[in-house]
C-alpha positions in Angstrom: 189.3 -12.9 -42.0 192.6 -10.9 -42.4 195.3 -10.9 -39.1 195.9 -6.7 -40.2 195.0 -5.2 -36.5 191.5 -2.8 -37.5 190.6 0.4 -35.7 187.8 0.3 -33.9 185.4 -2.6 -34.1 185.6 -4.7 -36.9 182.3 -4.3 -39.1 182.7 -7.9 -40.4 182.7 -9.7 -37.0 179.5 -7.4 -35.7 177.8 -7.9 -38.9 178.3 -11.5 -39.9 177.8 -12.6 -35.9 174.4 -10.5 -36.2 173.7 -12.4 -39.2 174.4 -15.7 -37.2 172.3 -14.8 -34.7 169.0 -14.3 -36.7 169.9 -17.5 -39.0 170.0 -19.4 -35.5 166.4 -18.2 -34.6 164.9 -19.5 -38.2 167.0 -22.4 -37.9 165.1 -23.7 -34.9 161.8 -22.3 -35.1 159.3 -24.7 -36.3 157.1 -24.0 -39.5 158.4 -20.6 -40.1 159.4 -20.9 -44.2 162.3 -18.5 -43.7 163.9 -21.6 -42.5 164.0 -22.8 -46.3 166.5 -19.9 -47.4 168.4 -20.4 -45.1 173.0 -20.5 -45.7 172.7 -24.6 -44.5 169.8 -25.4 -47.2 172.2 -24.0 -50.2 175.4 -25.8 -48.7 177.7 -28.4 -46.5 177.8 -25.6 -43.7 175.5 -23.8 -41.1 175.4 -20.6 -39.2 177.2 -22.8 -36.4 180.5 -23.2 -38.6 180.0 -19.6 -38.7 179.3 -18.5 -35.5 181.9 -20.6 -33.7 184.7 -19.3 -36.0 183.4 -15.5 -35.9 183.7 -16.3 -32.0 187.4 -17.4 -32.2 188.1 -14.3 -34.0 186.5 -11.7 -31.0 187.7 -13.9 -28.2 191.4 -13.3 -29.7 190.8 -9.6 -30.0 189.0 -9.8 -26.4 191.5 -11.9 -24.8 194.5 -11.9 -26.8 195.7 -8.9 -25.7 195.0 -9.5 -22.0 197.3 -12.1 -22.0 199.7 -9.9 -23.4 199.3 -6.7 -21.2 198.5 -8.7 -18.2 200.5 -11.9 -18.1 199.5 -15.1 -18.2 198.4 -15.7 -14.5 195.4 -12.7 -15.3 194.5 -13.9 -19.0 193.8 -16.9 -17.8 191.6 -15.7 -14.8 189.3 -13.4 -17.4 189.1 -16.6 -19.3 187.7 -18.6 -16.7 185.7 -15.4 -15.2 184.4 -15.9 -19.4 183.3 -19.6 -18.7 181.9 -19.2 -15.7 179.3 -16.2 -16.9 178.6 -18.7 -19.7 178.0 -21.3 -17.6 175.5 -19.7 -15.5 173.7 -18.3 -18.9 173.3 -22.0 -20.4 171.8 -22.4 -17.1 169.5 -19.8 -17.2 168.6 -20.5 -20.7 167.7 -24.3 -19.9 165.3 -22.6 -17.3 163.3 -20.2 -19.2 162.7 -23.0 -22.2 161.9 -25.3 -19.6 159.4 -22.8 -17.9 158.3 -21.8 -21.7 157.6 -25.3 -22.0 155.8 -25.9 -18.8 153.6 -23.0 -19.5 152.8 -24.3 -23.2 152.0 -27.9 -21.9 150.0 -26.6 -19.4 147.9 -24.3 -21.6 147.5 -26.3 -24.8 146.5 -29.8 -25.3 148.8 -30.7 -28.1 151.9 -30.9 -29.2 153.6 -33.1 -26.9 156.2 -29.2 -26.1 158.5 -31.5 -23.7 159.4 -34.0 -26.6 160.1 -31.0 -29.0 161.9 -29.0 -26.8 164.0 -32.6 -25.9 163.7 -32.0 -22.0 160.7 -34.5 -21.1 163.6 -36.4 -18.8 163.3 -33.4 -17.0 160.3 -33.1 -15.8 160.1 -37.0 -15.5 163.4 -37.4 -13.3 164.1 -33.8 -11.7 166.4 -34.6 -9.3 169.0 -36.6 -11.5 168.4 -34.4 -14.7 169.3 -31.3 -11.9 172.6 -32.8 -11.0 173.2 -34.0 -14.8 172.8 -30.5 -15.9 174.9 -28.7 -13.6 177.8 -31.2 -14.3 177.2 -30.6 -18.4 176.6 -34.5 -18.8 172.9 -33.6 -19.3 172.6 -31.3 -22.8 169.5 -31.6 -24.4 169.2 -30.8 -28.2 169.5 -27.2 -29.1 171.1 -26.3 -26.2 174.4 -27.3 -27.0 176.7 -24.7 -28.6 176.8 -22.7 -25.3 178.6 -26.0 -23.5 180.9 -26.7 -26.6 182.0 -22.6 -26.2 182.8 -22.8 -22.5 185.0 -25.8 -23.7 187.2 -24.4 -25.8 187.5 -21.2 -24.5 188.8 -23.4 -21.7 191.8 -24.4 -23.9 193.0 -20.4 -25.0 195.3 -20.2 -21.7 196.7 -24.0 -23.0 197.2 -22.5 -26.4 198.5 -19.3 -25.5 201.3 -21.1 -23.3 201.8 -23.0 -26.8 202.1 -19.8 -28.6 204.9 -18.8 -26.1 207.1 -21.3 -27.1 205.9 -21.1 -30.9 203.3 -19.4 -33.1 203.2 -22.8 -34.8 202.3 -25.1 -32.0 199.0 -23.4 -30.6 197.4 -24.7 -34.4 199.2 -27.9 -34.8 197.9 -29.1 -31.3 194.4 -28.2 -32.3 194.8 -29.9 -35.2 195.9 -32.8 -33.3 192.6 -32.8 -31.0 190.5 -32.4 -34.2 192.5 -35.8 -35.3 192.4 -37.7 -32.5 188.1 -36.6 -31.6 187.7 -38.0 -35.2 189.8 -41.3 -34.5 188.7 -41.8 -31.0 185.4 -40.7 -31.1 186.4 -38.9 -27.8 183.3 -36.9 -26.7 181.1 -36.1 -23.6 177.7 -37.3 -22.6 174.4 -35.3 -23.6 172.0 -37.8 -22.5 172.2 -40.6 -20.0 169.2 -42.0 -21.0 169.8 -42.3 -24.4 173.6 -43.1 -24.4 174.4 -40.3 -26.7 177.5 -37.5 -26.8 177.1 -34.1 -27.5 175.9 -32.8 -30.7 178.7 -30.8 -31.6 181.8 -32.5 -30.4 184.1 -30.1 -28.8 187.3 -31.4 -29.7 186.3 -31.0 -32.7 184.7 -28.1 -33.0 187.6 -26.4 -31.2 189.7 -26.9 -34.7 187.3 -24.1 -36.5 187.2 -21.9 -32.9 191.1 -21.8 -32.8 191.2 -21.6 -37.1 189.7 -18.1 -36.5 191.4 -17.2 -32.9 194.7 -18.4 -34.7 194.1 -15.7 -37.8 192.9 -12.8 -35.9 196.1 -13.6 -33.3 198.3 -13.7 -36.5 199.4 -17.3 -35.2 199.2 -18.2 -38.9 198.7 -15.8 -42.4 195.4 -15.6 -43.8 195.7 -16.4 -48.1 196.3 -13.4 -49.9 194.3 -12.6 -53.0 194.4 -15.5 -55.2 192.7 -15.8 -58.6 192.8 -19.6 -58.5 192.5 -20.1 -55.2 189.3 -17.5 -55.5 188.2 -19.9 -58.0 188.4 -23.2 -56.5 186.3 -21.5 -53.3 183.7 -20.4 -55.5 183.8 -24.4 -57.4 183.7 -26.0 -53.7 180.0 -24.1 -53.0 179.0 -24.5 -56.4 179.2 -28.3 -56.0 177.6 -27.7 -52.2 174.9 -26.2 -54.1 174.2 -28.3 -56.5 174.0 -31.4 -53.9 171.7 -29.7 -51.5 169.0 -28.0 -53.7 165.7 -29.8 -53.8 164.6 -31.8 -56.4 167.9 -31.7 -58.5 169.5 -35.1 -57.7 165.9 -36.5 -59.6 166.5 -34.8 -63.0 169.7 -36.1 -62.3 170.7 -39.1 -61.1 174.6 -38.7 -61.3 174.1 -35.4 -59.0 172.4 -37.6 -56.7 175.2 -40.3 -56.4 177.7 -37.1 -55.6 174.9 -35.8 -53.5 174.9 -39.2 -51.1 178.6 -39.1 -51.3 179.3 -35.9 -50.4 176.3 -35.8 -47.7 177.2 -39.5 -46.1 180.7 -37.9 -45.6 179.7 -34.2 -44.0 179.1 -35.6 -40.3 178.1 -32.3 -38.3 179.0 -33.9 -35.1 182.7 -34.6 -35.9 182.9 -31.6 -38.2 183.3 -33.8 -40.9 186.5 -32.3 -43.5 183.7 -31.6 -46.1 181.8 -28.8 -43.4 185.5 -27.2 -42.9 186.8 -26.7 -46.3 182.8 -25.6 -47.6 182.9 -22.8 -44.5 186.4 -21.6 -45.2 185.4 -21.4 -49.0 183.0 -19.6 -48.2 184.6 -17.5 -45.9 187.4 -16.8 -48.5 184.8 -15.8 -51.0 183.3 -13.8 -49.3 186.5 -12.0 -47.4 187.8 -11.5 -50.9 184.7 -9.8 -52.0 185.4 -7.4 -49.4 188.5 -6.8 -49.6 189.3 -2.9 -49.5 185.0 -2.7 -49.4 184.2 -3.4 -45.7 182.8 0.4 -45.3 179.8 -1.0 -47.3 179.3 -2.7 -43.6 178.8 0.3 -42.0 175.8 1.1 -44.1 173.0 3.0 -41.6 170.6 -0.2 -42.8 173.2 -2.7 -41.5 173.2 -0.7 -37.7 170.6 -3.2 -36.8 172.9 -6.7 -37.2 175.6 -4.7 -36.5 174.1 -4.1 -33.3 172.9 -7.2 -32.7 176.0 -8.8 -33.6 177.7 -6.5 -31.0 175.9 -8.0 -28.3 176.3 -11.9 -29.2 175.8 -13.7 -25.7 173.0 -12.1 -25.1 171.9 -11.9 -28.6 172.1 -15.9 -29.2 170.0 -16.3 -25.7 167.3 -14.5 -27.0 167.1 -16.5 -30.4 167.3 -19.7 -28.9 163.7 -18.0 -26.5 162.2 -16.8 -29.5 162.8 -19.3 -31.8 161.0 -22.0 -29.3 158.3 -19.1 -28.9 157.8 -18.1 -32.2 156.8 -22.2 -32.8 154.7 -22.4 -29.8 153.0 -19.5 -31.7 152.6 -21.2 -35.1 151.3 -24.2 -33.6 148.2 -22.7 -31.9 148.0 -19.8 -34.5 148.7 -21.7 -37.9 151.4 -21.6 -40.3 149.5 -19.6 -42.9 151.0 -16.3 -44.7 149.7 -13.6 -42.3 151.0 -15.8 -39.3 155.0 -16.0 -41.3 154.5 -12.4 -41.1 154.0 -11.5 -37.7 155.8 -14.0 -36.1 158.9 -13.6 -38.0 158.2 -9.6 -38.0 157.9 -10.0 -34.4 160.8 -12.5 -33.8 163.2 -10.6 -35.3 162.2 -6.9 -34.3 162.2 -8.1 -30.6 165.9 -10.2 -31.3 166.8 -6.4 -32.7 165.4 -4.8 -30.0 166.8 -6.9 -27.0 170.3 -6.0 -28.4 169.2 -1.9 -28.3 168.2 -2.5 -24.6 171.4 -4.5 -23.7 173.6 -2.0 -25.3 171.7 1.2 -23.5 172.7 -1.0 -20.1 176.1 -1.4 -21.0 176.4 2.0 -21.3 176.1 3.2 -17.9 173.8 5.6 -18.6 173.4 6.7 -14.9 176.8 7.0 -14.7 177.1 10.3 -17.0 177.2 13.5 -15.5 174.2 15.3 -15.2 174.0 18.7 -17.6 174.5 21.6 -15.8 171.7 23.7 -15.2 172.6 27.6 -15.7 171.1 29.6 -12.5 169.3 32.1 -14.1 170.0 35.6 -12.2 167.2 38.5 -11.6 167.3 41.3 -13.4 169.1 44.1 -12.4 166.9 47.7 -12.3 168.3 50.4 -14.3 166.1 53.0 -12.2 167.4 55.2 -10.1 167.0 54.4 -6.3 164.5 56.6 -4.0 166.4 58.6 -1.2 167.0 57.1 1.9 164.2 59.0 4.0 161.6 58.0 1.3 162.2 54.5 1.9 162.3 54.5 5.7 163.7 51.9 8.2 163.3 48.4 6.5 163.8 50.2 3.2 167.3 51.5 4.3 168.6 48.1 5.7 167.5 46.3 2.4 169.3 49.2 0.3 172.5 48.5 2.4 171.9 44.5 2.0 171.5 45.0 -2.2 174.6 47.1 -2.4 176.5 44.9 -0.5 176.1 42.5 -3.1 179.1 41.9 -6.0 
């Protein structure tokens, strides 16, 4: 991502975020064989890398310059006006898998839905799950990059003061918190039962957030075009390539010695220095390929990511729905060819079309003026009017009320 202010919306956020989006609802639906092609099966790094960053980037654009226009005291109310509409949609989200679930159970005999949707403590223990959930110490699996964004959009008004003092210090303290997570092992609890933190750390994760607020907030320069630069990118996801394709590492055993190496050091909890530098090759590469080319984003056959990338908060509720739907359906339907193609027809076209029907509410529609009607006038009679004494009384009194007329 280049810091040079854009016009307008910026085609590479709404597309690559609508590209998230749909990689996040193959990524966690079961059986669908989409799953197999997708960005984390060919490398160290995931639509979450990409999505969190992409996310740094808008929330600079979005709330960057309210702390700018508005002060401090104001960007730092939006930002927790932000977290608090997040909140309430993880909330809402744990609610409708959770009824999903209960409806699944209920109706099919097998699978076990409450172990594979990770909320059986739930339903077993309502009443301390509740209170667990509402204070974000309870965050079952899948449901965790919604808490890990209300986190660090927590720490912009911390980093903005930083910026005040110097554009420097907002990234060299989140570097910091990346260091110390990694050290410490500082993180919060997901499950009671189990002991365990949350899947995606955010003190961690708030390094790659704050890497792409920090760019788009010109905090720090992007690298300009770079022939060697370009080329070492394109040799770091050659060598995640070769390390995660199937079946490789047995023709060769040497690529399967760099393959545990590299793999035993690519921790996704910790956002383990491997992930980073394979996502910002990546998103080097890919930047550079569109350097002075980002119209080809605007293409009429993109409108739909675009469009769903426009609408990301609601757009990433409906994948996590439809994913755990869309399984729910292969299970009792089969996995077979004509079942990958309507469910991941249908999962898709209705993750599409939830973004149409979000954006037509956000536009107000009943808030436009109405189109004026014209009043459509008779016609005037061109024939000469019959003397007074023909018409008699009542004709008389309507001949004076017509000529009275303008």
């Amino acid at each position: 991502m280049t810091a040079a202010p854009v016009r307008g919306r910026d085609p590479r956020l709404d597309v690559f975020r609508g590209l998230a989006m749909c990689i996040i609802l193959l990524a966690h639906m079961r059986w669908t064989v989409l799953a197999d092609y997708i960005p984390a099966r060919f490398g160290l790094s995931d639509a979450a890398e990409m999505f969190v960053f992409l996310s740094g980037c808008a929330s600079a654009i979005a709330f960057g310059g309210t702390f700018r226009r508005a002060g401090f005291l104001i960007g730092s109310a939006r930002i927790a006006y932000r977290c608090g509409q997040l909140y309430f949609a993880h909330l809402m989200l744990f609610f409708i898998i959770a009824a999903l679930v209960a409806g699944a159970s209920a109706t099919f005999a097998a699978p076990d839905y409450f172990e594979l949707a990770y909320i059986t403590w739930f339903f077993v223990d309502p009443a301390s799950a509740l209170i667990r959930l509402f204070s974000l110490t309870y965050v079952p699996a899948y449901l965790d990059i919604m808490p890990v964004y209300i986190v660090v959009l927590a720490l912009v008004p911390a980093m903005m003061a930083l910026s005040r003092v110097h554009l420097l210090l907002a990234p060299a303290a989140s570097v910091a918190l990346y260091l110390a997570a990694n050290v410490t092992g500082w993180n919060f609890l997901a499950d009671p039962i189990e002991g365990r933190g949350w899947f995606l750390n955010p003190f961690a994760w708030q390094l790659i957030f704050f890497a792409g607020f920090s760019l788009s907030a010109g905090w720090i320069a992007p690298p300009g075009p770079n022939r060697h630069l370009f080329q070492a990118a394109v040799g770091v996801l050659a060598i995640g390539l070769v390390v995660k394709l199937p079946g490789l590492a047995d023709w060769l055993p040497p690529i399967g010695a760099l393959g545990s190496l590299i793999l035993d050091h690519s921790d996704k909890t910790l956002l383990d220095p491997m992930r980073l530098v394979h996502f910002l090759s990546a998103a080097y590469v890919v930047n550079s390929l569109l350097e002075g080319r980002t119209r080809l984003l605007e293409h009429p056959l993109l409108r739909p990511i675009r469009k769903v990338g426009q609408q990301a908060l609601p757009s990433f509720l409906f994948s996590i729905v439809l994913s755990n739907a869309g399984g729910i359906a292969f299970d009792q339907l089969g996995a077979g060819w004509p079942m990958q193609i309507l469910v991941n027809a249908t999962t898709l076209g209705l993750l599409v079309g939830g973004a149409y029907v979000v954006g037509w509410f956000k536009s107000t529609p009943w808030k436009r003026p109405a189109a004026l009607v014209p009043v459509e006038t008779p016609a005037v009679s061109h024939r000469p009017p019959l003397p007074a004494a023909a018409r008699g009384p009542s004709s008389m009194a309507s001949a004076v009320q017509t000529e009275a007329r303008p």
